[in-house]
C-alpha positions in Angstrom: 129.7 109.7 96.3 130.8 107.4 98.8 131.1 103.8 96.3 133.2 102.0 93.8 131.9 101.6 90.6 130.5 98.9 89.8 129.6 98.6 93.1 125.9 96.6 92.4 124.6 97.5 96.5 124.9 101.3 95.5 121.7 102.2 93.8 122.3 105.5 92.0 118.9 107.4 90.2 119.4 110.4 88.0 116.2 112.8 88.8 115.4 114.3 85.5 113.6 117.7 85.0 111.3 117.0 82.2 108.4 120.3 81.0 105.4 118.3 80.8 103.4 116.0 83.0 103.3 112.6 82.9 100.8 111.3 80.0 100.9 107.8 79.7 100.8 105.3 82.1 103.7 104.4 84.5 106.2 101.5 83.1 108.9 102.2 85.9 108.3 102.1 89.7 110.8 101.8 92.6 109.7 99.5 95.6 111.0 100.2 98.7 111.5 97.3 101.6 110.7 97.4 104.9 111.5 95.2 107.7 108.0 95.0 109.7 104.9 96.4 109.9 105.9 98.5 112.6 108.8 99.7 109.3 106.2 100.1 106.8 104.1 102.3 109.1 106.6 104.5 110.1 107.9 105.0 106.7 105.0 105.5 105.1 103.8 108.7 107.8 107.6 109.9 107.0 107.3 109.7 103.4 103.3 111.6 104.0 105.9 114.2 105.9 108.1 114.8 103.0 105.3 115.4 100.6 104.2 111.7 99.3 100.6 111.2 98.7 98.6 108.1 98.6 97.7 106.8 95.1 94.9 106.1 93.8 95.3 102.9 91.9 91.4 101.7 92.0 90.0 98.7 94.1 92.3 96.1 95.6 93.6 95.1 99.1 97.2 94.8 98.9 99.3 94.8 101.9 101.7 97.4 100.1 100.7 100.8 100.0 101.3 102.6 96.5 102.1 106.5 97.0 103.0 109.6 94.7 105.9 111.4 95.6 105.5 115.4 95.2 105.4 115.4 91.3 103.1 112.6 91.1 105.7 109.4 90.3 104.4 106.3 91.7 106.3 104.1 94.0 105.1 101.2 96.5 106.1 100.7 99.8 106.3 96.9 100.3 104.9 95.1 103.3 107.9 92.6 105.2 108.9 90.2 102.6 111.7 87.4 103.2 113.3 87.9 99.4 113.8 91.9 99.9 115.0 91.3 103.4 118.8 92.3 102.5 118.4 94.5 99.6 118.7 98.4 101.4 115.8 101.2 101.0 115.2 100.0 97.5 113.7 96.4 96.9 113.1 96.6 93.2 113.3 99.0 90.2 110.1 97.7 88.3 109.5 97.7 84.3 106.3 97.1 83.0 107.2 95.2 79.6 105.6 92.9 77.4 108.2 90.2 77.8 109.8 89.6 80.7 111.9 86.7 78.8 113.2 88.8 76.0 113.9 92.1 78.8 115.5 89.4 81.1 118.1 87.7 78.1 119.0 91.3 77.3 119.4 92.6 80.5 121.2 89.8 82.0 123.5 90.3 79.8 124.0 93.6 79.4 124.6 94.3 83.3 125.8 90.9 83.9 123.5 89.9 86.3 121.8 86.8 87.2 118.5 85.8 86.8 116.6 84.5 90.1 112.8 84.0 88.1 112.3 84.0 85.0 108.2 83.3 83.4 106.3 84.4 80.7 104.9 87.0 83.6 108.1 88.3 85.5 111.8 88.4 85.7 113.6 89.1 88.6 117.3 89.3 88.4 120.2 90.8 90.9 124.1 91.5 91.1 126.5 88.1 90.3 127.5 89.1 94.3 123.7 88.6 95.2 123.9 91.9 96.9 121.7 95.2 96.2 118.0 95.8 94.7 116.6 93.5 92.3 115.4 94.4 89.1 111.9 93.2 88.0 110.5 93.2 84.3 106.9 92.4 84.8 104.3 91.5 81.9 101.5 94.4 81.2 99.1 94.5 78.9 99.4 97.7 77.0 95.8 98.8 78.2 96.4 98.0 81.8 97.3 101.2 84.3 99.8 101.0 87.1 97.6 99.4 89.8 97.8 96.7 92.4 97.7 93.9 89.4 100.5 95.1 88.3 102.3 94.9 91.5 104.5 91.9 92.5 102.5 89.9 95.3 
């Protein structure tokens, strides 16, 4: 596939035929950076072209745009942000959880990666080589959707 493993700047997702439609609300996102608003523009009409839809994730202004890829998966597309600037396509893999500490101690560990923020709200951690996509466990209240609240800001 073109990488070492471990190699923490080579993102790798499994797609996952599953028979039934999504039910519950979403607890995993992807972000994807861009590197102006000229970037986000373009990518967004290119993702419209390959089938992505805008979501409708009720009111809000956010300078993001949250779309649906053909099945109906939410993802954002982030507007220019100085801490995603060298991640690749990717910017985050986002878990909603109901604490970030706990998800951050396990998952620090477990992948050996550093933690860069760590609240009662959010975690954010990254490769030891400070390279790659982050990966963000973000509080949610069990009756809150996937919407702009629960998008990093």
């Amino acid at each position: 596939m073109g990488f070492d493993w471990p190699d923490p700047s080579a993102v790798c997702i499994d797609l996952v035929r599953v028979p039934d439609p999504e039910t519950v609300k979403y607890r995993v996102h992807i972000e994807l950076a861009t590197t102006s608003d000229a970037h986000q523009a373009e990518l967004v009409a290119r993702l419209k072209e390959l089938g992505a839809t805008p979501a409708d994730v009720g009111p809000g202004d956010a300078p993001w745009t949250v779309m649906a890829d053909p099945e109906g998966n939410v993802f954002s597309v982030l507007e220019p942000r100085e801490l995603y600037r060298d991640t690749g396509p990717i910017a985050a893999v986002v878990v909603d959880c109901a604490d970030p500490r706990t998800m951050a101690r396990f998952w620090g560990e477990a992948i050996d990666w550093t933690v860069h923020e760590l609240t009662d709200d959010r975690a954010l951690l990254r490769s030891v080589k400070g390279v790659g996509p982050y990966l963000e466990f973000r509080r949610t209240p069990d009756d809150e959707s996937y919407g702009p609240a629960s998008i990093s800001t």
